[in-house]
FIFIDREN-123719 format. One record per residue (C-alpha): residue number from 0; residue in three letters; x, y, z. Coordinates in steps of 0.5 Angstrom, whole numbers. Layout:
REM FIFIDREN-123719
+-----+---------+-------+-------+-------+
: num : residuo :     X :     Y :     Z :
+-----+---------+-------+-------+-------+
: NUM :     Ala :     X :     Y :     Z :
...
+-----+---------+-------+-------+-------+
//
This chain:
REM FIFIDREN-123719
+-----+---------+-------+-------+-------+
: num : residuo :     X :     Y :     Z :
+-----+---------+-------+-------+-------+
:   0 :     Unk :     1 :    -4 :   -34 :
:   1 :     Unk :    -1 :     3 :   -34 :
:   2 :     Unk :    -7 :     1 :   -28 :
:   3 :     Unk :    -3 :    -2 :   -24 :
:   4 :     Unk :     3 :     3 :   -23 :
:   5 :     Unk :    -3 :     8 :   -22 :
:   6 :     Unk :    -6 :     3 :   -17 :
:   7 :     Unk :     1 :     2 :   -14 :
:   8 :     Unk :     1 :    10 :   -14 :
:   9 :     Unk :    -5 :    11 :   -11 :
:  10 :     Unk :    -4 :     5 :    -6 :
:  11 :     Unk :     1 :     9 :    -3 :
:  12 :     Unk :    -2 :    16 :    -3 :
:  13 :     Unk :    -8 :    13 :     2 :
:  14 :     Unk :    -5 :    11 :     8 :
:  15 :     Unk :   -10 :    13 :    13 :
:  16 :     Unk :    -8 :    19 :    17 :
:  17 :     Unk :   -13 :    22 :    22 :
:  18 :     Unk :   -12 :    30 :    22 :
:  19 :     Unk :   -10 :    29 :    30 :
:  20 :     Unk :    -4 :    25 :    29 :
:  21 :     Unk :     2 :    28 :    31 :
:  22 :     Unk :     9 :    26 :    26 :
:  23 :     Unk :    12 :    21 :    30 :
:  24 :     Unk :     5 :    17 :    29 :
:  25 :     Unk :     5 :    19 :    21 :
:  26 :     Unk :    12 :    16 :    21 :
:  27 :     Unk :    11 :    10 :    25 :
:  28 :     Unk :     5 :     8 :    21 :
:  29 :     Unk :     8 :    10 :    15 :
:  30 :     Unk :    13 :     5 :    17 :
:  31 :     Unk :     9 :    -1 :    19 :
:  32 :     Unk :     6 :    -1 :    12 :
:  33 :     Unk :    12 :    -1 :     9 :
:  34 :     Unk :    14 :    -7 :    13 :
:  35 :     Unk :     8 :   -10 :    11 :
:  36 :     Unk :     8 :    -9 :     4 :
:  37 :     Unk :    16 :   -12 :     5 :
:  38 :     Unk :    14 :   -18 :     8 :
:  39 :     Unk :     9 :   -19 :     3 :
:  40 :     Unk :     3 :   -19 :     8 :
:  41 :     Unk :    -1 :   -15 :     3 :
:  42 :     Unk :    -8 :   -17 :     5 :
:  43 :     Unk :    -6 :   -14 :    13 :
:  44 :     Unk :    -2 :    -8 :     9 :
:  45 :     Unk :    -9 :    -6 :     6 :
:  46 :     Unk :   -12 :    -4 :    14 :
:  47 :     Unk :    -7 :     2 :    13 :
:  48 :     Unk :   -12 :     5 :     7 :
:  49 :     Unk :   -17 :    10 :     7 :
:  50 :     Unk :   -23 :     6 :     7 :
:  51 :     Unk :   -26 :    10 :     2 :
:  52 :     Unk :   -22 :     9 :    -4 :
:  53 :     Unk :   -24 :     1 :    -4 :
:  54 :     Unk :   -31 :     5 :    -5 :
:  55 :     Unk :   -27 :     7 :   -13 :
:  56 :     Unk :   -23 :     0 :   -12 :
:  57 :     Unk :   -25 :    -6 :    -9 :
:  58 :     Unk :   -21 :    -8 :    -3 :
:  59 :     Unk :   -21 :   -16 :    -6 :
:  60 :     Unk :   -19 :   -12 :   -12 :
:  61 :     Unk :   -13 :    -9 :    -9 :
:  62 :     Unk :   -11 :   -14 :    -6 :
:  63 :     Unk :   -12 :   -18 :   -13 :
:  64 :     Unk :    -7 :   -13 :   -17 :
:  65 :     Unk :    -1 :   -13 :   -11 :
:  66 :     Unk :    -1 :   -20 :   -12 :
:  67 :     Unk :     0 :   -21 :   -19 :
:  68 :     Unk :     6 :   -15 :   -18 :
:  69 :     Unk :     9 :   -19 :   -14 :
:  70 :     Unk :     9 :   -25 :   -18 :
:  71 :     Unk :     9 :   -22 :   -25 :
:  72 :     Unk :    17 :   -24 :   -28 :
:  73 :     Unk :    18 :   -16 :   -31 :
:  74 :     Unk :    17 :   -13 :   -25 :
:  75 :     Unk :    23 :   -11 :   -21 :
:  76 :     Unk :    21 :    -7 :   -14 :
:  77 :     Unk :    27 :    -6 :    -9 :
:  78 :     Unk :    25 :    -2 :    -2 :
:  79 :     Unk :    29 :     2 :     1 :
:  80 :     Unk :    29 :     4 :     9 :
:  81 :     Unk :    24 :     9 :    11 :
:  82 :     Unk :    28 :    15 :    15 :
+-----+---------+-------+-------+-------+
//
């Protein structure tokens, strides 16, 4: 459970951003992820990653734990609008 907050954690702190991004862009990609993740459209949610990061955590490994978050009957997750 520990390594799947971290995941959760780690997931959300990677978003790709490129040092030239203006703000509006941050935030329309931020929320484009977010949509994404809502929607369950994880595998296509995992562009927005840091391609570095699957080389700690596989890609297909990721993808793998966001799954079985969503279809584990413990875990609640609520999410609220980007502002």
């Amino acid at each position: 459970m520990n390594q799947l907050l971290s995941s959760i954690g780690l997931l959300l702190l990677t978003i790709q951003v490129s040092v030239a991004q203006t703000d509006a862009t941050i935030k329309k990609d931020f929320k484009d992820y977010q949509e994404l993740i809502q929607k369950g459209q994880f595998e296509a949610s995992l562009d927005y990653i840091y391609p570095k990061l699957f080389e700690v955590l596989p890609k297909e490994k990721m993808l793998q734990v966001m799954q079985t978050m969503t279809n584990n009957p413990m875990l609640e997750m609520e999410f609220g609008e980007s502002k």
